[in-house]
C-alpha positions in Angstrom: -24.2 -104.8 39.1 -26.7 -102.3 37.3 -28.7 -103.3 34.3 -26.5 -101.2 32.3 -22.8 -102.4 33.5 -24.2 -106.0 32.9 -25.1 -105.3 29.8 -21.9 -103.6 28.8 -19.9 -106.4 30.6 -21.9 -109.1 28.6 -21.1 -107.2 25.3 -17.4 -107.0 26.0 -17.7 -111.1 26.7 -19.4 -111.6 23.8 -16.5 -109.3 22.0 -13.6 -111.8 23.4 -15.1 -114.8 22.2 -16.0 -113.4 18.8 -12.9 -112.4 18.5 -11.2 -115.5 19.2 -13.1 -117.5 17.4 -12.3 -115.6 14.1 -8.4 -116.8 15.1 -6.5 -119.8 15.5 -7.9 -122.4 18.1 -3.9 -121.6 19.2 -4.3 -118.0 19.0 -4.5 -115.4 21.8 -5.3 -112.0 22.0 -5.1 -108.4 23.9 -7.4 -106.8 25.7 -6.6 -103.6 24.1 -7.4 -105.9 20.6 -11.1 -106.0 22.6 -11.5 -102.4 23.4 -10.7 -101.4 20.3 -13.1 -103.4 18.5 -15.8 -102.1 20.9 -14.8 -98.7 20.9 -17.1 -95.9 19.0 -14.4 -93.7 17.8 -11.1 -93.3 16.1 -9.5 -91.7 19.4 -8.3 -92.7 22.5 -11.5 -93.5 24.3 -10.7 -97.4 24.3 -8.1 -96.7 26.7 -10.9 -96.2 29.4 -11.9 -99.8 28.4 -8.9 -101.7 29.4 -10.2 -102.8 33.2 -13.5 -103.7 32.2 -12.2 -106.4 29.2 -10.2 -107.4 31.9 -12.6 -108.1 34.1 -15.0 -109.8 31.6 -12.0 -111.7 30.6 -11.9 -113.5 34.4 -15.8 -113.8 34.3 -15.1 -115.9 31.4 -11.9 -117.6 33.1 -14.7 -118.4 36.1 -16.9 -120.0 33.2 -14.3 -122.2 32.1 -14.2 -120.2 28.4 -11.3 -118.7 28.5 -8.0 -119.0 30.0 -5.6 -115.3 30.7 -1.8 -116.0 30.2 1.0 -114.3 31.2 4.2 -115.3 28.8 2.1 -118.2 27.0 1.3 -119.7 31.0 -1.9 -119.5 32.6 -2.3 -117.0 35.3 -4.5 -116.5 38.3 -6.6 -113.6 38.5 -4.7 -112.5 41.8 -1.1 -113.4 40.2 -1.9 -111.2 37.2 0.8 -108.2 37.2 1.5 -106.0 33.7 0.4 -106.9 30.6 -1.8 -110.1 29.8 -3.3 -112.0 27.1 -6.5 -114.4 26.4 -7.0 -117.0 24.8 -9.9 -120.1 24.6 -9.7 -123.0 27.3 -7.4 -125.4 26.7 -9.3 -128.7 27.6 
């Protein structure tokens, strides 16, 4: 991974967490809710996001932070089909 696509993965990591921790300890979230509070711009350009919050969103699975859900379950990265959520580690 290039010094620059660490960096950006690292900030889109440190955008999940932030914005869970400003919710409910219950509380989940999108990861369009993430690439829109990362994206520069009032137009579409947080589309282009979506994969990469994603795949933060399992690094952070891997770390034990962060669990992905499908309707309110946890989900495995390779199970994962359609839309998803996040939320903190249930522990």
């Amino acid at each position: 991974m290039a010094d620059t696509d660490r960096q950006d993965g690292q900030r889109l990591e440190r955008a999940i967490m932030g914005l869970l921790e400003q919710r409910a300890a219950s509380a989940s979230i999108c990861p369009s809710d993430v690439a829109r509070a990362v994206h520069e711009g009032d137009d579409d350009g947080w589309r282009a996001l979506m994969e990469p919050v994603r795949r933060a969103a399992w690094r952070l699975v891997a770390a034990g932070e962060v669990e992905v859900t499908q309707g309110g379950e946890p989900v495995a990265e390779g199970e994962a089909r359609g839309p998803v959520r996040m939320r903190r580690a249930r522990r």
